[in-house]
N, C-alpha and C positions, 0 to 999 in steps of 0.2 A: 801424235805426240804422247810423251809419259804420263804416264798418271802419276808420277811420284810427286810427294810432297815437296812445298815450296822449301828450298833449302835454307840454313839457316847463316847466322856468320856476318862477320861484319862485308860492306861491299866495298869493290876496290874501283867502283867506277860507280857513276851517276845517270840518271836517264833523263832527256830534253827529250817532251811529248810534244809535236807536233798535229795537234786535231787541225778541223774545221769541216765545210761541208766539201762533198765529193767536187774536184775541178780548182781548189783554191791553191795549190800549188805545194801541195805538201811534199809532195816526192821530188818535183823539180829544187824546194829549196832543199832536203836532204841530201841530194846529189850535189852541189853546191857546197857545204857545208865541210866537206872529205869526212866525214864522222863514219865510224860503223854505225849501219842502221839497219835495225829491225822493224821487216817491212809486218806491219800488223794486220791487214789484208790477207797477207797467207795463213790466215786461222779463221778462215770462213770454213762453213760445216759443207760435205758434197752437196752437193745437188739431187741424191736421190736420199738425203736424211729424214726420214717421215716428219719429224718434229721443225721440220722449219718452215717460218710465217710465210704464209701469200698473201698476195695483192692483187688486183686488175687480174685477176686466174694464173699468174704468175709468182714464182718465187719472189720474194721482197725482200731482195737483197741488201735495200737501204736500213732492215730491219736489227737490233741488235741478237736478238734473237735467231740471226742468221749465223754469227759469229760466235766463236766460241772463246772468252770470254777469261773461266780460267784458265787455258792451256796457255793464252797471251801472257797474261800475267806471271803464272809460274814460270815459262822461258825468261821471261825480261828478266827476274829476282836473280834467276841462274845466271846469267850471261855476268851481273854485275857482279855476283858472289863467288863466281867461280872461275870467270874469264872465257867461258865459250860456254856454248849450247849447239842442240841440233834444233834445225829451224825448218820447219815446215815449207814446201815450194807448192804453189798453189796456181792452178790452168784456169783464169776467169772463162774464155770462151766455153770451156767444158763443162764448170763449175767443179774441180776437183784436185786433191792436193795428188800431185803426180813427185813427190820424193822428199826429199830432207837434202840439206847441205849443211856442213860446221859455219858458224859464226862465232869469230873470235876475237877480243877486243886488245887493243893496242894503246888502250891510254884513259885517261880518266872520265873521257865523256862517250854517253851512247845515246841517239838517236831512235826513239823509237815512234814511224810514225801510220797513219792511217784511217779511213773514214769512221770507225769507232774508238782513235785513241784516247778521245775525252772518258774513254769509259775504264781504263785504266787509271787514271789521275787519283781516283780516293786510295785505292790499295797500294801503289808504289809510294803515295805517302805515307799512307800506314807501315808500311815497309823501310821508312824510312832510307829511298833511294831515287826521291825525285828531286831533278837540278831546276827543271822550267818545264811548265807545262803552257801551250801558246794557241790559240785559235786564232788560224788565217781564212783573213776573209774577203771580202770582193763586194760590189754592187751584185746582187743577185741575178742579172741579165750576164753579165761579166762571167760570173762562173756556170752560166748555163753554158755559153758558147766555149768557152774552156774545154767543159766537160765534154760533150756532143763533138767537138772536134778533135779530142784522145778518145774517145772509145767508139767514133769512125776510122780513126786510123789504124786503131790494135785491133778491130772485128772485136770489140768485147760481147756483143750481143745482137742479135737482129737490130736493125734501123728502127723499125718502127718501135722495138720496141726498147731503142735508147729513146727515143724522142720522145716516150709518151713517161719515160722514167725519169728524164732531164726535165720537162715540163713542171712534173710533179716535185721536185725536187725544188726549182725556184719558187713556186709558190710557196714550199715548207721552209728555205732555207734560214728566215729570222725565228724559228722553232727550232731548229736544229743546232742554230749558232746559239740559243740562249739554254739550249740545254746543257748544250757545251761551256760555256762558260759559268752555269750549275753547278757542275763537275769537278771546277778547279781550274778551267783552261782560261788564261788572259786575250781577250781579243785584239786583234791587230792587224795591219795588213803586212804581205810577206816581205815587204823590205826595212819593215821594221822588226819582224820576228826575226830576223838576220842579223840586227845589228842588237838587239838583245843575246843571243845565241853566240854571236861573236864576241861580247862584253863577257860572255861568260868563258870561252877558251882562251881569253886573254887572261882572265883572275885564274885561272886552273894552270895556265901555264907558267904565271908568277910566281903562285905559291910552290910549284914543283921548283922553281929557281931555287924560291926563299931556303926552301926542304934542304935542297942537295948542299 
């Protein structure tokens, strides 16, 4: 990604942050939703970055210090200020960004989501270009089986050593969910983050009425 400074300007579109912990359904309800979305995920640092945390003698990728942080940030600013950006494409099995593709937006709302998107929430308000920021969340057994049964299917990572990162993971996940909502993310479960999210394309699409 650029190093260039976050641009300035008024924005022509708004961003709904979908956080919560890894498995709660952040991307399924994105998909859902038909928004563009910027998957925030693809601004994890490679895998042979000296500077990123371990755990269990493994990368710890649950970490935010895994992820890079401003490059998320300054993309999302662009995307609403400008109408597109180039957007980072990122290989979890490998642990590395294998290209870029344009993302470009078609209307007043963007969709940015991800297991550290609570960590964008303070700056896009300071930015003044956040719509809703939401933490979805689950019974913590619920989003272990979740998880462990998508990153069985995608091969995200050796077995053992989902299972022993999924394990870790419910035991943390009301620290994770309460940092998140720290942050500025409202907690909820996803079919109520859906029907906030759609309370809000409905007022966006009113007002564009009122507008024309």
């Amino acid at each position: 990604m650029s190093s260039d400074p976050v641009p300035c300007g008024p924005p022509s579109a708004r961003i709904i942050v979908l956080a919560g912990p890894s498995g709660s359904g952040k991307s399924r309800l994105a998909n859902r939703l038909g928004l563009p979305v910027l998957r925030l995920d693809d601004f994890y640092r490679d895998g042979d970055d000296p500077d990123l945390p371990h755990a269990f003698g493994i990368v710890d990728w649950d970490d935010p210090a895994s992820w890079d942080l401003e490059a998320a940030v300054r993309c999302a600013v662009r995307l609403v200020r400008e109408g597109s950006a180039d957007v980072p494409m990122y290989d979890i099995p490998t642990s590395r960004r294998i290209g870029t593709h344009r993302l470009a937006l078609d209307g007043p709302l963007l969709v940015a989501e991800g297991i550290f998107a609570a960590d964008v929430v303070p700056h896009l308000r300071a930015e003044g270009v956040l719509a809703e920021a939401l933490c979805l969340t689950h019974r913590p057994l619920v989003t272990f089986l979740r998880r462990l049964v998508r990153d069985l299917r995608e091969s995200r990572k050796p077995p053992l050593t989902l299972v022993r990162r999924g394990w870790a993971l419910m035991r943390a996940e009301p620290e994770v969910v309460a940092r998140q909502v720290a942050l500025g993310a409202v907690r909820c479960r996803p079919h109520e983050a859906e029907l906030r999210v759609r309370a809000l394309l409905a007022d966006s699409s009113l007002r564009s009425r009122r507008v024309s």
